[in-house]
MMTF fields as JSON, N, C-alpha, C and O atoms, coordinates in Angstrom:
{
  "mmtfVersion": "1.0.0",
  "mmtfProducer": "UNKNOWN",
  "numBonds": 411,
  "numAtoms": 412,
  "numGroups": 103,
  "numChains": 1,
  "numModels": 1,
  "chainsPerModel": [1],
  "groupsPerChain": [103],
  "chainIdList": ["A"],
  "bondAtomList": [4, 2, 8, 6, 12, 10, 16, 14, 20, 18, 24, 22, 28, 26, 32, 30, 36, 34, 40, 38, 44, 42, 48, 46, 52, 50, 56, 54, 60, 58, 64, 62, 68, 66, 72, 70, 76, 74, 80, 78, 84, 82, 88, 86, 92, 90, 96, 94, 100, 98, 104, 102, 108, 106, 112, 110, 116, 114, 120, 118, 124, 122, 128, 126, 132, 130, 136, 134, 140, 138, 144, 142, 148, 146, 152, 150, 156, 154, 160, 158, 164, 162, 168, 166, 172, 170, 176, 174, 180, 178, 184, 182, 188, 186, 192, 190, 196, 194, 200, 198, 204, 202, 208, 206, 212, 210, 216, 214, 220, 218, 224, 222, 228, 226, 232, 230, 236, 234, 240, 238, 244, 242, 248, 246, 252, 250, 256, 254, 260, 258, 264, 262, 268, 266, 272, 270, 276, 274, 280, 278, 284, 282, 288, 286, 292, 290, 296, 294, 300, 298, 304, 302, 308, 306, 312, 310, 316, 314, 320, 318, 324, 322, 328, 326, 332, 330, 336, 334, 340, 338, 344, 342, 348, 346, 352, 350, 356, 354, 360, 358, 364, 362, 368, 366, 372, 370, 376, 374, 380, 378, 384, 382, 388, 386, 392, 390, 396, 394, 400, 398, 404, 402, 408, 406],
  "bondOrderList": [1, 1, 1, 1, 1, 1, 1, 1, 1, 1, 1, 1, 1, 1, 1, 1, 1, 1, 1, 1, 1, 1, 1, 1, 1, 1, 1, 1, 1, 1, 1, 1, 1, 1, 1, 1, 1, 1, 1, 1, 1, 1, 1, 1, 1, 1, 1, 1, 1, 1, 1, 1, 1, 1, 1, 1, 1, 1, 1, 1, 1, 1, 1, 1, 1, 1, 1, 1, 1, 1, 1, 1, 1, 1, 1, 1, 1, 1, 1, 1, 1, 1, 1, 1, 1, 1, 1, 1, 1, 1, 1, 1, 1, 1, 1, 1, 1, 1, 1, 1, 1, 1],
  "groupList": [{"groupName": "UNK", "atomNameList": ["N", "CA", "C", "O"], "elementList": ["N", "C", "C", "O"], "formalChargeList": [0, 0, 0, 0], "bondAtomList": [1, 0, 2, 1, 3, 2], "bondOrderList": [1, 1, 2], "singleLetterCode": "X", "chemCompType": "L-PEPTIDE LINKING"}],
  "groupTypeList": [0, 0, 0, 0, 0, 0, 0, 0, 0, 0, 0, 0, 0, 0, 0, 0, 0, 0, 0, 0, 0, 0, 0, 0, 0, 0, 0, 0, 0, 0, 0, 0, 0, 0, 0, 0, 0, 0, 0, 0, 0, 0, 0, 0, 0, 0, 0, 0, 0, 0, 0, 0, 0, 0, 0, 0, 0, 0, 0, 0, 0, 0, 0, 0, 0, 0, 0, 0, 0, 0, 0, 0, 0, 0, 0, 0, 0, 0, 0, 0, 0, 0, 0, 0, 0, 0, 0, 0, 0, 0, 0, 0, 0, 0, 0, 0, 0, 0, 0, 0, 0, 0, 0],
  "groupIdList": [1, 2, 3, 4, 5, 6, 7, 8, 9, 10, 11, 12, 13, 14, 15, 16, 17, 18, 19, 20, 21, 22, 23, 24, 25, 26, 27, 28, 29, 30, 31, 32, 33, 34, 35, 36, 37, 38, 39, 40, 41, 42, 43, 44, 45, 46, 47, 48, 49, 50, 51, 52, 53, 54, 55, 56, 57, 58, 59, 60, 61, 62, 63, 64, 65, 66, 67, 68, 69, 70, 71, 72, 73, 74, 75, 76, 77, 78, 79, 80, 81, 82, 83, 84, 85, 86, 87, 88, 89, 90, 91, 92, 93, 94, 95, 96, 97, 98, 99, 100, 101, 102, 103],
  "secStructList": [7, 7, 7, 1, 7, 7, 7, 7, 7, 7, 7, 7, 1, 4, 4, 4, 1, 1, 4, 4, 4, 4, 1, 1, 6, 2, 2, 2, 2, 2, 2, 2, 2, 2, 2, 2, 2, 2, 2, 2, 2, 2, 2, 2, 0, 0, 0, 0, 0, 1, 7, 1, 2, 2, 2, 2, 2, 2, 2, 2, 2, 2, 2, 2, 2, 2, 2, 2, 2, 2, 6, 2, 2, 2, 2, 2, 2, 2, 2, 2, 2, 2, 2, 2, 2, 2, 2, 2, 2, 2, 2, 2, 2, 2, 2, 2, 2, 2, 2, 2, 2, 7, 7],
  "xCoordList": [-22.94, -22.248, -21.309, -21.759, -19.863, -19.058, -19.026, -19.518, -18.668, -19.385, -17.874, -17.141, -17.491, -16.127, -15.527, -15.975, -14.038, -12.886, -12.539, -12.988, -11.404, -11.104, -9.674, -9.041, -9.353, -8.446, -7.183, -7.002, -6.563, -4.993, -4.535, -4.859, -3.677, -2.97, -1.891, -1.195, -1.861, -0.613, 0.256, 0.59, 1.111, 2.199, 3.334, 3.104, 4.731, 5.739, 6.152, 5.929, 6.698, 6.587, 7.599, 7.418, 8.528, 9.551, 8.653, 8.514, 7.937, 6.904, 6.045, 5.267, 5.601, 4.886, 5.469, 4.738, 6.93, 7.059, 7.542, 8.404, 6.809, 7.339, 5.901, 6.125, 4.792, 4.371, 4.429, 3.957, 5.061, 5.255, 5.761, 5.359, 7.07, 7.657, 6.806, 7.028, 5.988, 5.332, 3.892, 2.972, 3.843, 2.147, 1.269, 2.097, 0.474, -0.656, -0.8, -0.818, -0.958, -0.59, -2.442, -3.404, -2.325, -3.687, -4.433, -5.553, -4.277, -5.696, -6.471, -7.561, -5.522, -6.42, -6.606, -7.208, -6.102, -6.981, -8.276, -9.292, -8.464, -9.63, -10.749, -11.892, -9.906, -11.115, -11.826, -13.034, -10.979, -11.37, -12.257, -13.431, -12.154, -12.763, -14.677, -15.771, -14.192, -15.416, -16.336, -17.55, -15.453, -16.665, -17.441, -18.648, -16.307, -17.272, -18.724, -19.831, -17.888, -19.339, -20.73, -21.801, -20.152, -21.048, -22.171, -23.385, -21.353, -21.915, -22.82, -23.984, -22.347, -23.147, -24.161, -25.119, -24.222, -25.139, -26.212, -27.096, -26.324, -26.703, -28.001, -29.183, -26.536, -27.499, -28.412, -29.423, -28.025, -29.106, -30.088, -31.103, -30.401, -31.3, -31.948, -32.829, -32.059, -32.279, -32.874, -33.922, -32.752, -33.311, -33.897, -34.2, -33.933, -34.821, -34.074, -34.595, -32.908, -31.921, -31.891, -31.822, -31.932, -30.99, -32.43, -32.848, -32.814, -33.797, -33.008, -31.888, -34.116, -33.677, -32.764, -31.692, -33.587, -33.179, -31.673, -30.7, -31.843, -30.421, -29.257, -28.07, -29.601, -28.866, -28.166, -26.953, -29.423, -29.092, -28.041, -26.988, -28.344, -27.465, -26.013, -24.915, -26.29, -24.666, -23.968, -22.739, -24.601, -23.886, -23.283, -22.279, -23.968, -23.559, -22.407, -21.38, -22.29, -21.252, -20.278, -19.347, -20.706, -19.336, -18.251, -17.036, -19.267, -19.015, -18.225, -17.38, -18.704, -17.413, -16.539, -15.601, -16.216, -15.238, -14.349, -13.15, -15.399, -14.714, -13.449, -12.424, -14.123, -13.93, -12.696, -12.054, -12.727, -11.671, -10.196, -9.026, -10.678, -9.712, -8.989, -7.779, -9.497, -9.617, -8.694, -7.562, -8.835, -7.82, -6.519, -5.464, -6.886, -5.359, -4.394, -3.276, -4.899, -4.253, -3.611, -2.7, -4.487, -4.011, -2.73, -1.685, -2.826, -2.38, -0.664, 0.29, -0.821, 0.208, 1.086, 2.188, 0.516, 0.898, 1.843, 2.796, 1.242, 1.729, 2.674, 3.044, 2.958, 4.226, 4.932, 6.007, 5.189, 5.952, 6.472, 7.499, 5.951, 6.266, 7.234, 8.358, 6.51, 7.427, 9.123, 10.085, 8.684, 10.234, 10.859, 12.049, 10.266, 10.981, 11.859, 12.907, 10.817, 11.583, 12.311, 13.206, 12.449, 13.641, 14.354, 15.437, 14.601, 15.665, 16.599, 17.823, 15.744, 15.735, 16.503, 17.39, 16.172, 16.898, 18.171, 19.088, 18.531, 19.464, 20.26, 21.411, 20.286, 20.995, 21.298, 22.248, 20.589, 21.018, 21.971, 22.826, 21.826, 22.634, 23.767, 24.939, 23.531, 25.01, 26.291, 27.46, 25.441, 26.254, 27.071, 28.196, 25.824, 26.397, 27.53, 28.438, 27.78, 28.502, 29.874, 31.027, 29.267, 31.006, 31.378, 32.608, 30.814, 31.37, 31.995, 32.843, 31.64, 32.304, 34.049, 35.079, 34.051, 35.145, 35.681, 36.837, 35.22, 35.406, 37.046, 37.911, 37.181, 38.213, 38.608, 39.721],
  "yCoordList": [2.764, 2.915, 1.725, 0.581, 2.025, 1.165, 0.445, 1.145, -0.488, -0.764, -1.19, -0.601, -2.157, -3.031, -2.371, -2.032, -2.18, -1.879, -3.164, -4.241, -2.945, -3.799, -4.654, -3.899, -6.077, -6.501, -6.685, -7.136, -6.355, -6.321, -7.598, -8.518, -7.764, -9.009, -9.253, -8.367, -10.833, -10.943, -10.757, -10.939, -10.116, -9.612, -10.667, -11.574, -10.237, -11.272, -11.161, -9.993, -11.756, -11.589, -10.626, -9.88, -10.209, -9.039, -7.988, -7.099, -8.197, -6.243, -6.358, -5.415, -7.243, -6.515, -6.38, -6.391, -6.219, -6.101, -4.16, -3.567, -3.879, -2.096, -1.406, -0.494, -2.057, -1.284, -1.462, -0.696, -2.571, -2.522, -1.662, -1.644, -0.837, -0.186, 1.406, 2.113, 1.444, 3.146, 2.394, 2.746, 1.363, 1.42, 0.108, -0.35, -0.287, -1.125, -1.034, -2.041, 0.501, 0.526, 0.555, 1.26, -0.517, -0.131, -1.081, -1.152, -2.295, -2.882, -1.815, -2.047, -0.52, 0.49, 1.252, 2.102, 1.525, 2.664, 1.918, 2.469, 0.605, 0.183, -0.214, -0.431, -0.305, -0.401, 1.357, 1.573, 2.198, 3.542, 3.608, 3.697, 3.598, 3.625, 2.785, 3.337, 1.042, 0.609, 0.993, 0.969, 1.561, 2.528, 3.614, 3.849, 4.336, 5.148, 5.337, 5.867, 4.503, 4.131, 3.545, 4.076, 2.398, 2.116, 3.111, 2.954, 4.103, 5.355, 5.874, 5.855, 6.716, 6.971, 6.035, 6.668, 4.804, 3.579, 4.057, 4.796, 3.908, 4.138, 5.313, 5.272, 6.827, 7.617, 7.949, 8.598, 7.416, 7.651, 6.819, 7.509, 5.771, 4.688, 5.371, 5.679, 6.131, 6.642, 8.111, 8.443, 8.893, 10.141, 9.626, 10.222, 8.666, 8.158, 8.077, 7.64, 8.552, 8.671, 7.073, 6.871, 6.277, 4.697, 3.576, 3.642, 2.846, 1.541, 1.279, 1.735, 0.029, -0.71, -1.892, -2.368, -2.144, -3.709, -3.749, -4.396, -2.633, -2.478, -1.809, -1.893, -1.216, -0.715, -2.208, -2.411, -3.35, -4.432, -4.901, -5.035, -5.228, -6.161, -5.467, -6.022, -4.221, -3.328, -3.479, -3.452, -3.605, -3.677, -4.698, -4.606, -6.093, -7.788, -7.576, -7.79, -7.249, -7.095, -6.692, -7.33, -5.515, -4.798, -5.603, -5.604, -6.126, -6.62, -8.145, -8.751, -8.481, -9.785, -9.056, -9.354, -7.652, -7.369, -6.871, -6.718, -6.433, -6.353, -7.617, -7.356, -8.893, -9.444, -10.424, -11.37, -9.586, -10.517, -9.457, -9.812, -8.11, -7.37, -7.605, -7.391, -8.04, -8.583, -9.393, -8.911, -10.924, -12.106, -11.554, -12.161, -10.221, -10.446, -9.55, -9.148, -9.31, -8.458, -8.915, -8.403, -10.508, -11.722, -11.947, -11.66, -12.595, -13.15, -12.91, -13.687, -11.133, -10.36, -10.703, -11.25, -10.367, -10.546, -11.394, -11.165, -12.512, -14.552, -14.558, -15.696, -13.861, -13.947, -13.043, -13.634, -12.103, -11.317, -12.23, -12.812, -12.498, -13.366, -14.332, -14.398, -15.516, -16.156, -16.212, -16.98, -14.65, -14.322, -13.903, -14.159, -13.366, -12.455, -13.79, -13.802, -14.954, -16.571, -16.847, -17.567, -16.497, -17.543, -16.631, -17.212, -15.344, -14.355, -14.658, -14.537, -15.066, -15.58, -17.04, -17.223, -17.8, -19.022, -18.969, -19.63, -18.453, -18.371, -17.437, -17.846, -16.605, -15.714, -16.688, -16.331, -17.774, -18.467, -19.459, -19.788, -19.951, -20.905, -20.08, -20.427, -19.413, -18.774, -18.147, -17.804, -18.283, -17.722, -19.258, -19.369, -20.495, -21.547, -21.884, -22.361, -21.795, -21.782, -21.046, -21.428, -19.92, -18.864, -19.439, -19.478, -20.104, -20.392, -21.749, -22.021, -22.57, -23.688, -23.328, -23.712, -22.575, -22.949, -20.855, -20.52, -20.337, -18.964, -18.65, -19.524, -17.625, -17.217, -17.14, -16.704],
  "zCoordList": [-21.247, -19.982, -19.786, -19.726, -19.677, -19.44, -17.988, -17.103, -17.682, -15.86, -15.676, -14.883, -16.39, -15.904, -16.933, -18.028, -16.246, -16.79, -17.391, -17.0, -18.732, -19.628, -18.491, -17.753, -18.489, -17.642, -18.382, -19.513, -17.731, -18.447, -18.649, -17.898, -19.769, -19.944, -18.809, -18.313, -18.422, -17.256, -17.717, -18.888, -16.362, -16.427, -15.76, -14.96, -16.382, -15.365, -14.226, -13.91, -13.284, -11.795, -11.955, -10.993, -12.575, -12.201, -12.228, -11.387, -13.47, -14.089, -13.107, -13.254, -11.783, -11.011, -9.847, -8.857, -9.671, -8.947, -8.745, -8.096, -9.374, -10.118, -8.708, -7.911, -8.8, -7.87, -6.641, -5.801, -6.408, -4.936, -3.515, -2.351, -4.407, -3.537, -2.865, -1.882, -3.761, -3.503, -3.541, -4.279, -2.682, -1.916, -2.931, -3.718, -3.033, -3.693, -4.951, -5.66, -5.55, -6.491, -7.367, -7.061, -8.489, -9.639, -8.872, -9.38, -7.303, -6.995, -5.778, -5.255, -5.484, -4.592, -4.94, -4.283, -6.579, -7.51, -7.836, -7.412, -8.604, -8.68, -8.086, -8.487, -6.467, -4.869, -5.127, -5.222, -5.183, -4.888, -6.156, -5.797, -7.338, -8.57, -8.162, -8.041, -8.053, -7.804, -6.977, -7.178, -5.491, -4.618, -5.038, -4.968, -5.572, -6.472, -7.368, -7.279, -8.302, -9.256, -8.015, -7.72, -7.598, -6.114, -5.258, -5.131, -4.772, -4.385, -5.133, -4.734, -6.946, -7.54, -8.216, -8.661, -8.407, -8.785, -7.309, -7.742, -6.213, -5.288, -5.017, -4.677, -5.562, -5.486, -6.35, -6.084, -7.688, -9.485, -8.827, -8.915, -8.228, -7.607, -7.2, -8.002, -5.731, -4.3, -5.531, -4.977, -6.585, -7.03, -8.393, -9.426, -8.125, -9.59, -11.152, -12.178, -11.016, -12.283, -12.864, -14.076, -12.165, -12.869, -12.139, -10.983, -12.986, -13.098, -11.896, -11.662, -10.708, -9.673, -10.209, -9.837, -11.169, -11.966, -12.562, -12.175, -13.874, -14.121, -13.0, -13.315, -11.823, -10.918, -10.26, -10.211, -9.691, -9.241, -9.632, -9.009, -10.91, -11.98, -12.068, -12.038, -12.175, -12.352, -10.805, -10.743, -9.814, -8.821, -8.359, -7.653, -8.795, -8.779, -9.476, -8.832, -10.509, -11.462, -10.392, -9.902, -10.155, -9.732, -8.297, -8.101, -7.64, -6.492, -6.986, -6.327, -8.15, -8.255, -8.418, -7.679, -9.437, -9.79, -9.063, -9.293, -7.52, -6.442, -5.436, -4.806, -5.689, -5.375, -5.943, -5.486, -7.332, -8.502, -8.092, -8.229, -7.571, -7.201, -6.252, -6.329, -5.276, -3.306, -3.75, -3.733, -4.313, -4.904, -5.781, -5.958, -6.287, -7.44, -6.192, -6.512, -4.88, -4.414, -3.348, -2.698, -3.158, -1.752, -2.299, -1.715, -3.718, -4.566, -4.677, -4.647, -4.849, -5.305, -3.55, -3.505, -2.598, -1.677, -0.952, -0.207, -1.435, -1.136, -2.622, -2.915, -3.246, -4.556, -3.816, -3.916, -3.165, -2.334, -1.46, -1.809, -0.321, 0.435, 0.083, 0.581, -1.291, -0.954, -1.844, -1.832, -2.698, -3.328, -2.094, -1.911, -1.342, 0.487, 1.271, 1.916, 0.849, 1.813, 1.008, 1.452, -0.66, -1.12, -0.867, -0.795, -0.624, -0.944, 0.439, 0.49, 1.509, 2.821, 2.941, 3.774, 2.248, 2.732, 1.629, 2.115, 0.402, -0.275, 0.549, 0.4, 1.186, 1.725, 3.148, 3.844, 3.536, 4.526, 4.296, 5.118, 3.151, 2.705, 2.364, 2.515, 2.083, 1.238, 2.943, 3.117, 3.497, 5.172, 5.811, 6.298, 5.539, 6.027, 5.224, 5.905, 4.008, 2.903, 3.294, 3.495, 3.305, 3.263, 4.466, 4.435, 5.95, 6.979, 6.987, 7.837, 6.133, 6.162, 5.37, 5.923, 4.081, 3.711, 4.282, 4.021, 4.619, 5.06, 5.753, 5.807, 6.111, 6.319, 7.684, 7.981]
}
C-alpha cells in the first residue's frame, strides 16, 4: 500500500506560476486526495479491515504530509505576493520616471 505520494522535483518560479490562474491547483488536489485516504483509513479501522497500530502510524504520516502541503501552499502564496509588490513598485517607479522627463 502506497500511503505518500512520490514529491516532485522543484520547480522554477515562472513553471509555477501555470497554476495559479485557474484556482490552487495540485496542493487542493492533494488536500482532497489526503482526506480521502483519511476517511477510508478511518473506516477499514471502525469495520475491522486495517490494524489500529498500522492505521495510527499511516495516519501520522499522512497528517505531516498534510502539513508539508499546508506550507508549500503559504509558501506559493508569499512568492505571489511579493512578485504582485515588485510588479507594483516597478510600475511605480516607472510613472515617477515618465513624469519627470514626460511630455
Amino acid at each position: 500500500m502506497r500511503i505518500i505520494p512520490t514529491v516532485p522535483q522543484p520547480r522554477s518560479r515562472a513553471a509555477s506560476k501555470g497554476g495559479r490562474k485557474g484556482g490552487r491547483g495540485r496542493p487542493q488536489l492533494e488536500l482532497q486526495e489526503i482526506k480521502q485516504r483519511l476517511s477510508d483509513l478511518a473506516d477499514d479501522v471502525v469495520e475491522g479491515r486495517r490494524d489500529k497500530g498500522v492505521a495510527a502510524v499511516a495516519s501520522q504520516i499522512l497528517n505531516v504530509y498534510l502539513r508539508a502541503v499546508s506550507v508549500e501552499l503559504q509558501v506559493r502564496e508569499q512568492l505571489e505576493l511579493v512578485e504582485r509588490l515588485e510588479a507594483l513598485e516597478k510600475a511605480l517607479e516607472q510613472s515617477r520616471n515618465s513624469g519627470r522627463y514626460g511630455a
